[in-house]
TORZA-370826 format. One record per residue: z, x, y of N, C-alpha, C, O, CB in turn. Coordinates in steps of 0.001 Angstrom, whole numbers, padded with zeros to 6 digits, always signed. Last residue first. Glycine has a CB too. Layout:
ZXYZXYZXYZXYZXY;...
REM end
This chain:
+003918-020207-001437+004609-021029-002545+004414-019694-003320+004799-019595-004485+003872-022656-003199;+004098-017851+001527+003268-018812+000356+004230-019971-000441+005205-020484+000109+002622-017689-000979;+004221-016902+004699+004743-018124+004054+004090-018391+002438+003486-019462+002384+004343-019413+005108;+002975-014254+006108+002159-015410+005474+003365-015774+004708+003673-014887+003911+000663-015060+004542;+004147-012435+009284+004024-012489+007787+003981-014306+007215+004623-015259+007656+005544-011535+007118;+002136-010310+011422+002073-011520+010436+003045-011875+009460+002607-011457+008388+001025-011421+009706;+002113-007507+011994+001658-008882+012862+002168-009413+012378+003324-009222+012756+000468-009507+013067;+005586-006670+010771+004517-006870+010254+004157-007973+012115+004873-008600+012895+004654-007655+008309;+008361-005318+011679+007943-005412+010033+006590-005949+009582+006252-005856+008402+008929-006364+009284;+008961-005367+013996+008075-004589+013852+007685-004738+012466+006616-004237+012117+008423-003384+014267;+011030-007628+013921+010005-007638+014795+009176-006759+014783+008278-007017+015585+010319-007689+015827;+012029-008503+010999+012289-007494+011917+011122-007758+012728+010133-008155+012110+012450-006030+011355;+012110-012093+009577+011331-010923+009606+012063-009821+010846+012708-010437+011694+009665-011429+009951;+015163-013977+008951+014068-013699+009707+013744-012213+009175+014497-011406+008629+014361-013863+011320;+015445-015326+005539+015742-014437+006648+014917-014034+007189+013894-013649+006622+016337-013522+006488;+015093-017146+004345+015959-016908+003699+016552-015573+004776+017664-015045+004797+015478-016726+002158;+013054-020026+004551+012750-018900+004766+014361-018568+004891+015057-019432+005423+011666-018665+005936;+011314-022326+003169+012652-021676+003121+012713-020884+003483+012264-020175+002582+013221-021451+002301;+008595-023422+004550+009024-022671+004005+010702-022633+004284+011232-022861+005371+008227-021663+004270;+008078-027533+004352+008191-026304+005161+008819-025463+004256+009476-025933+003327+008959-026415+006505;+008256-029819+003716+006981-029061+003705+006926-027608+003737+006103-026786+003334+006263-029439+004735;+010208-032022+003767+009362-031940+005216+008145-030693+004937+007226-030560+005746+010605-031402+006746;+011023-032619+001475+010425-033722+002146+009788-033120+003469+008943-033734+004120+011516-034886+002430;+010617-029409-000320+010096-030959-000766+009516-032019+000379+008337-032354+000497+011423-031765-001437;+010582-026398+001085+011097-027952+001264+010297-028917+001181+009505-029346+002020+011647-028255+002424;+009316-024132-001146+009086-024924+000672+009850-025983-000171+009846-026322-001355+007030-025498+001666;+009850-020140-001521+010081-022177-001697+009962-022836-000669+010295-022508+000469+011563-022851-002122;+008334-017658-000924+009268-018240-000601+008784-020025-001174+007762-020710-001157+009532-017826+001028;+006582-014640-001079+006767-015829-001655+008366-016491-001480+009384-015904-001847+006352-015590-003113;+004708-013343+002005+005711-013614+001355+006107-014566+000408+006057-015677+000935+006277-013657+001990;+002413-011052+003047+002462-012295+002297+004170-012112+002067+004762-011036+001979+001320-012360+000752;+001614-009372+005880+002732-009611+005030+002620-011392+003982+002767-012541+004400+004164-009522+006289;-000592-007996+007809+000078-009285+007381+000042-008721+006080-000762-008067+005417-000639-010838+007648;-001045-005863+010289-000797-006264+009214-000081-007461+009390+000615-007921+010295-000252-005371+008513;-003871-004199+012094-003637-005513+011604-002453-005599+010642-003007-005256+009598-004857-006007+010952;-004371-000779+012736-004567-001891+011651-003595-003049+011849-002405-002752+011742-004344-001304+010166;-005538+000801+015044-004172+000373+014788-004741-001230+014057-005234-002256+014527-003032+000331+016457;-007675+004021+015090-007495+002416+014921-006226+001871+014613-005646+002545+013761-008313+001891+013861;-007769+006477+014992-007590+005869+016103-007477+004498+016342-007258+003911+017401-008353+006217+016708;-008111+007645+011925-008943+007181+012647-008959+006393+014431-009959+005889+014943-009257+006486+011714;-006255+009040+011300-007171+009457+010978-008835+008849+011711-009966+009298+011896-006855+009319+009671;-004105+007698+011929-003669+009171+012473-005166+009504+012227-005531+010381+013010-002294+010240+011545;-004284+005081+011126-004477+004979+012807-004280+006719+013168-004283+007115+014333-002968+003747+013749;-004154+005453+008218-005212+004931+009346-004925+005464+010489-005503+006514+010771-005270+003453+009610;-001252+005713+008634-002126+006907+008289-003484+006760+008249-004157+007791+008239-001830+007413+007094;-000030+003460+009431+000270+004855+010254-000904+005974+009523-001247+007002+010107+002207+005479+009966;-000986+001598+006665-001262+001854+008346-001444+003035+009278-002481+003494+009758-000302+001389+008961;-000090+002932+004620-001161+002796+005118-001717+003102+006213-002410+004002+006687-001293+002032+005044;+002948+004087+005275+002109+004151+004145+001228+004172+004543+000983+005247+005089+002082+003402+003265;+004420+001547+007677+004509+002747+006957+003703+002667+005963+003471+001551+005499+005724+003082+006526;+004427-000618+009627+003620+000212+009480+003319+001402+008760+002366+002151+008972+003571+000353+010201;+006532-002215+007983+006989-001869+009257+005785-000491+009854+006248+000491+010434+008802-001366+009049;+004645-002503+004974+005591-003236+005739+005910-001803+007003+005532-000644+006828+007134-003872+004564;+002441-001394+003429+002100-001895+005047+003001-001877+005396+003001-001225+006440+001538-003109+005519;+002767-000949+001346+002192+000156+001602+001978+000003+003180+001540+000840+003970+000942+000370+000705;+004353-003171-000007+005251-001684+000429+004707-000973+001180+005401-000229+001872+005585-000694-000572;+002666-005083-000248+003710-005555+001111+003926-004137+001258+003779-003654+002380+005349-006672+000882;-000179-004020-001506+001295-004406-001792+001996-004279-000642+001872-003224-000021+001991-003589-002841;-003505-005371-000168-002722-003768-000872-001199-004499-000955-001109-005602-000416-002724-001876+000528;-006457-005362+000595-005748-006496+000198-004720-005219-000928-005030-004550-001914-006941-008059-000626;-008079-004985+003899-007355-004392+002884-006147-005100+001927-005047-005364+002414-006847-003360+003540;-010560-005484+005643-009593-006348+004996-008905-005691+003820-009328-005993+002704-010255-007597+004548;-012929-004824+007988-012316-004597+006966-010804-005102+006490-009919-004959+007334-012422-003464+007022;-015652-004848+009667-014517-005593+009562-013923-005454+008602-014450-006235+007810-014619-006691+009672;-018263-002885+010888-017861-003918+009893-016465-003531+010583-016116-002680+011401-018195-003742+008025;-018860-001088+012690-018958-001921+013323-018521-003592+011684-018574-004821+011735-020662-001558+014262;-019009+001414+011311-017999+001129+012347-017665-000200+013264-016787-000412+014101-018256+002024+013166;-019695+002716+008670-019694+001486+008941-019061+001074+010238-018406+000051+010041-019171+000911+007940;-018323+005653+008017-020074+005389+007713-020501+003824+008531-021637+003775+009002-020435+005176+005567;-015752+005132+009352-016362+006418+009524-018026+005949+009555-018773+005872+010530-015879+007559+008193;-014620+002975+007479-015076+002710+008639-015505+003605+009479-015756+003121+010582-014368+002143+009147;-014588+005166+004847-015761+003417+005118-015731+003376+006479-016797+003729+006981-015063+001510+004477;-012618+006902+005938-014577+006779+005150-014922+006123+005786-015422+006155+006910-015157+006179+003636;-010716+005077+005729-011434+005976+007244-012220+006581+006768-012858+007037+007717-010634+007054+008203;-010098+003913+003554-010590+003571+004773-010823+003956+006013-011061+003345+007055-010223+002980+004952;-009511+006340+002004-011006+005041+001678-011132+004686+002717-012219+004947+003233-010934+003566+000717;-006892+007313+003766-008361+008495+003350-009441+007326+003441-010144+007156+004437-008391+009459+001320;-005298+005040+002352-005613+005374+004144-007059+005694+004933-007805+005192+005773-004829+006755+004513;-005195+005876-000181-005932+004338+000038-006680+004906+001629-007845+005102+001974-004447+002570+000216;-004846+008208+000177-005831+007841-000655-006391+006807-000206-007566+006627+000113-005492+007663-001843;-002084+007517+000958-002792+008632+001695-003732+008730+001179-004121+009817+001607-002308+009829+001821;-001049+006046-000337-001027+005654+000361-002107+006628+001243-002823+006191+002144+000167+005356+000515;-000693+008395-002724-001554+006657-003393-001726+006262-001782-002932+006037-001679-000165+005008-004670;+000852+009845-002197-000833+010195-002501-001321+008832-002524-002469+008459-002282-001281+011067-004100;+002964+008709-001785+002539+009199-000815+001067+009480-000842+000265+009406+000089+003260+010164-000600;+004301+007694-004612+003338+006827-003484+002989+007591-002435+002371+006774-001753+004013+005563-002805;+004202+010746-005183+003054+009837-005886+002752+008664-005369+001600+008231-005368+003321+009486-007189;+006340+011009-003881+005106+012132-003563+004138+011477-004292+003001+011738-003900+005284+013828-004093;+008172+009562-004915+007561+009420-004073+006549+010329-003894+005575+009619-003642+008222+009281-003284;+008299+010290-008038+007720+009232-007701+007516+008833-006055+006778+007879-005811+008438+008333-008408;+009342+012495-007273+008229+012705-007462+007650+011542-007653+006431+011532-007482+008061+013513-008292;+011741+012098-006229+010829+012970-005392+009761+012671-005915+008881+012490-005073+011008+014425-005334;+012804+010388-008770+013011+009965-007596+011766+010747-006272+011072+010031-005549+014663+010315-007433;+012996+013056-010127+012717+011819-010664+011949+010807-009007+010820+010765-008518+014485+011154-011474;+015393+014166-009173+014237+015095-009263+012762+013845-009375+011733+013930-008706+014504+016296-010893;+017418+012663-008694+017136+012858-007487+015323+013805-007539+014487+014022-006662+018627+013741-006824;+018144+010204-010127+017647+011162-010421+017258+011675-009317+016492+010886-008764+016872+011042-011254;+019193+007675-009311+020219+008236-009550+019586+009848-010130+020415+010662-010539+021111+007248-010543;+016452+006472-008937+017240+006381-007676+018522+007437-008502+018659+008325-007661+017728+004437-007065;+015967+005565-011803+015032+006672-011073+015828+007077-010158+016140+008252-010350+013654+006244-010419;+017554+004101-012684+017408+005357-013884+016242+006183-012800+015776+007289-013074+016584+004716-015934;+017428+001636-011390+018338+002771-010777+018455+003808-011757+019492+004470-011713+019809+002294-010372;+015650+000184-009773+015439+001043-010783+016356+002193-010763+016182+003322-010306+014137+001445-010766;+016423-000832-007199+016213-001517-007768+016147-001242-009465+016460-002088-010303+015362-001869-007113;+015493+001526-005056+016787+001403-005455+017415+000244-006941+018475+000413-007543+017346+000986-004049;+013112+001227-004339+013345+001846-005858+014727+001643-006114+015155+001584-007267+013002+003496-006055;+013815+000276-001685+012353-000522-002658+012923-000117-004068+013187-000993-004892+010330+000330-002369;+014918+002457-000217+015450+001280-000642+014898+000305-001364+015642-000618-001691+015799+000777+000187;+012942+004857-001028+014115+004835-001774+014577+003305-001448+014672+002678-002503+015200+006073-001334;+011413+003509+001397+010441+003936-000818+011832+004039-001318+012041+003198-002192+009129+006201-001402;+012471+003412+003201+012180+002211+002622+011857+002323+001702+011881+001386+000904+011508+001515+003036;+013040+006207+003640+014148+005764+003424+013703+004310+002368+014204+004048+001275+014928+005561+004924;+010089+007619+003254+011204+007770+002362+012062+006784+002232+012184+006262+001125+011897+008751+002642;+009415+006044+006490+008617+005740+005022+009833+006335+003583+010392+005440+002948+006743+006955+005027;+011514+007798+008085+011788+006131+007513+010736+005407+006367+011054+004510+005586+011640+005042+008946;+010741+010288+007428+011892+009822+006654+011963+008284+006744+012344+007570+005816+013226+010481+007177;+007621+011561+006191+007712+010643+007472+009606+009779+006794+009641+008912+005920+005731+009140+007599;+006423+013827+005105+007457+014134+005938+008319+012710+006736+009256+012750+007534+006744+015141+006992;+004772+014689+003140+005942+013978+003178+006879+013814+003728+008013+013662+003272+006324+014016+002626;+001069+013845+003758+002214+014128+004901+003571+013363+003679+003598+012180+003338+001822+012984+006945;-001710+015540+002369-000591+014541+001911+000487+014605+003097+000749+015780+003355+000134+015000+000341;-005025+015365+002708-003919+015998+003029-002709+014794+003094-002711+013670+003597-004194+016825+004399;-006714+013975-000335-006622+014155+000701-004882+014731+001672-003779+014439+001211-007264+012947+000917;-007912+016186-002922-007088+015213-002855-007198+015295-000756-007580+016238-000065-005368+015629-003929;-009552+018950-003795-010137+017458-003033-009527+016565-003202-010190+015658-003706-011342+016881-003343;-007360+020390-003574-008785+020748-002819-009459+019648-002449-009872+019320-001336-009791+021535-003644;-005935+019697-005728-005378+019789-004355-006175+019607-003430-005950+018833-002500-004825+020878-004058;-007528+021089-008134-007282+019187-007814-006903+018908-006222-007478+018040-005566-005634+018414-008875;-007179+023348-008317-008603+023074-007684-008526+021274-007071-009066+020601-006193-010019+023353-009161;-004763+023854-008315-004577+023600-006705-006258+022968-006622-006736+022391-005645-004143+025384-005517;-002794+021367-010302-003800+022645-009998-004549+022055-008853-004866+020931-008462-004924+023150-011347;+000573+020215-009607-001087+019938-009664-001819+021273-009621-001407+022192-008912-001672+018993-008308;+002972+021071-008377+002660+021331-010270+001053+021457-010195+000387+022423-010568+003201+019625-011607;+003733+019854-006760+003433+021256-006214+002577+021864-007523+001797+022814-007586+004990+022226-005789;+004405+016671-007381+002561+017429-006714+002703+018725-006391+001806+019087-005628+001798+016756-005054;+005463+016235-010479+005160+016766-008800+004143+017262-008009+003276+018128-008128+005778+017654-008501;+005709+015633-012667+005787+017188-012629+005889+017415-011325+006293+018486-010873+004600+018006-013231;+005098+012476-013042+005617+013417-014305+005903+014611-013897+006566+015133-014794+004653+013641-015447;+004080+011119-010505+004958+011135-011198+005993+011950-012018+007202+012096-011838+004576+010701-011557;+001679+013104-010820+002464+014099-010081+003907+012909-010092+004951+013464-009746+001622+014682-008274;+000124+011968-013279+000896+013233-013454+001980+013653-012383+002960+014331-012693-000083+014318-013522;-000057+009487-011870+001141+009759-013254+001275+010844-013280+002447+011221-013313+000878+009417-014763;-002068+009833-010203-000563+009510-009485+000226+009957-010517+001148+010738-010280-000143+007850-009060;-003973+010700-011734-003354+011815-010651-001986+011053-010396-000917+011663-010394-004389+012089-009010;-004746+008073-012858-003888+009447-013678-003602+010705-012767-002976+011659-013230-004885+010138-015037;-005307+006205-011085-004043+006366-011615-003492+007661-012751-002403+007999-013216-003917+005091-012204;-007014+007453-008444-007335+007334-009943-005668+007255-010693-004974+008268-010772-008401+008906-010520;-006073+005738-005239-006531+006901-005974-006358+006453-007856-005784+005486-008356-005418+008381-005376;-007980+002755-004518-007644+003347-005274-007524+004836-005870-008341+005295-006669-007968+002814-005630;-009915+001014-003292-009332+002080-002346-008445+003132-002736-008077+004074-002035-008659+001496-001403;-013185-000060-003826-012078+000311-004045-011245+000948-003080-011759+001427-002069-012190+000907-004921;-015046-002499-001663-014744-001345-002093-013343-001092-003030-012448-001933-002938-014763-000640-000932;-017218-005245-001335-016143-004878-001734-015892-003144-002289-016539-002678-003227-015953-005896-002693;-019104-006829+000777-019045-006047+000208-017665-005636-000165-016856-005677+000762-019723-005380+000702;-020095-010343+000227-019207-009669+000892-019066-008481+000388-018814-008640-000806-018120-010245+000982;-022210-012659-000650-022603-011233+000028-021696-010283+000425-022177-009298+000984-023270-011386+001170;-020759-015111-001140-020949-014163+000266-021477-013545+000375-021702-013305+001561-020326-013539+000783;-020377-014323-004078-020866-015991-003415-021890-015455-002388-023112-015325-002461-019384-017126-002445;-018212-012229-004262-019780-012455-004953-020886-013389-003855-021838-013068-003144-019551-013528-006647;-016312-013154-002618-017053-012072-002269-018368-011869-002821-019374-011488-002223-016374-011062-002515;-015636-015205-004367-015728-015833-003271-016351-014555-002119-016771-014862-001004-014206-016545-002974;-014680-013737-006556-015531-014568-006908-016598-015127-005342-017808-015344-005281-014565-015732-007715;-012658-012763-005227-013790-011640-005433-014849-012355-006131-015900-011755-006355-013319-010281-006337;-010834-014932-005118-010946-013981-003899-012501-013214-003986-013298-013118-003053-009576-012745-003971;-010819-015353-007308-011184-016297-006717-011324-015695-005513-012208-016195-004818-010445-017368-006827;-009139-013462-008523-010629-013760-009258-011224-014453-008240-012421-014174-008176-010679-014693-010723;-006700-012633-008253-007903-012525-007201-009294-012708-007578-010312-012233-007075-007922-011248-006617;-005142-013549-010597-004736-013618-008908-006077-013332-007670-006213-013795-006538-003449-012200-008632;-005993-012909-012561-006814-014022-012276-005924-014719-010918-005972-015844-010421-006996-015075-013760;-005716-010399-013676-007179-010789-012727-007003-011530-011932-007437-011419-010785-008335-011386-013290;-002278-009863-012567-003490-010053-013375-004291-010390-012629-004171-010665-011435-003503-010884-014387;-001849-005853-011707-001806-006864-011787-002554-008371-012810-003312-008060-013729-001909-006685-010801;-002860-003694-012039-001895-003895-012768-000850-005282-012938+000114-005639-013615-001342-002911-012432;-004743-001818-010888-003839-002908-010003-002732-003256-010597-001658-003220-009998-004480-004223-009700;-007096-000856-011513-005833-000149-011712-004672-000873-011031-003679-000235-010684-005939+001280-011183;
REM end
């Protein structure tokens, strides 16, 4: 449900085959996100509610960065009804993913886990992270891929503006 193409991580999960590396989903089912897209999550029947995991919309600097991310789509950002419910739909999606991984590392505590998810759901710990570490006591790792141009004669990334000092451990330089 990535929506991406394969053949960005074929080589990643080719290279998990190889290994022995176990791979999970973390994915809520994209037709819960579309509906509460389409109506809102107060809309959902509540039997669905029951086993979705508890949703927090409360956190305003996660909002502020989902509205400055969407701002980009501005037939959503100028809908204010529109707009709610596509967040309450990344909120489930983030609070889903969060949920998978405090399972897994619940049943597994001594594996190592690697969550390969969109800059949005990590950057400045919002989405993911913070909702790991509320569920499980663990403070997740993040790195930030970034695509940036490197300089021909010496190699190096263009980098177009420094990172915020809380915006990520890491953030990865690509081509």
């Amino acid at each position: 449900v990535w929506g991406f193409d394969f053949n960005y991580y074929s080589k990643l999960l080719a290279y998990c085959a190889t290994h022995n590396i176990k791979i999970i989903g973390l994915n809520v089912p994209n037709q819960i996100t579309q509906m509460i897209a389409t109506t809102g999550y107060n809309e959902l029947d509540d039997r669905l509610k029951e086993i979705l995991p508890i949703i927090d919309f409360n956190d305003k600097a996660h909002k502020e960065q989902f509205v400055k991310t969407m701002s980009t789509h501005m037939n959503i950002i100028e809908n204010k009804d529109k707009l709610e419910r596509y967040y309450q739909s990344e909120c489930l999606w983030d609070e889903y993913m969060a949920d998978s991984l405090a399972i897994y590392k619940s049943q597994h505590p001594s594996h190592k886990v690697l969550a390969i998810v969109g800059s949005g759901h990590v950057r400045y710990r919002r989405g993911i992270p913070n909702r790991v570490a509320k569920r499980t006591q663990i403070n997740p790792y993040v790195i930030i891929g970034e695509q940036v141009e490197f300089d021909a004669s010496s190699g190096l990334p263009e980098i177009n503006r420094l990172p915020a000092h809380d915006e990520a451990d890491l953030i990865w330089y690509t081509a």
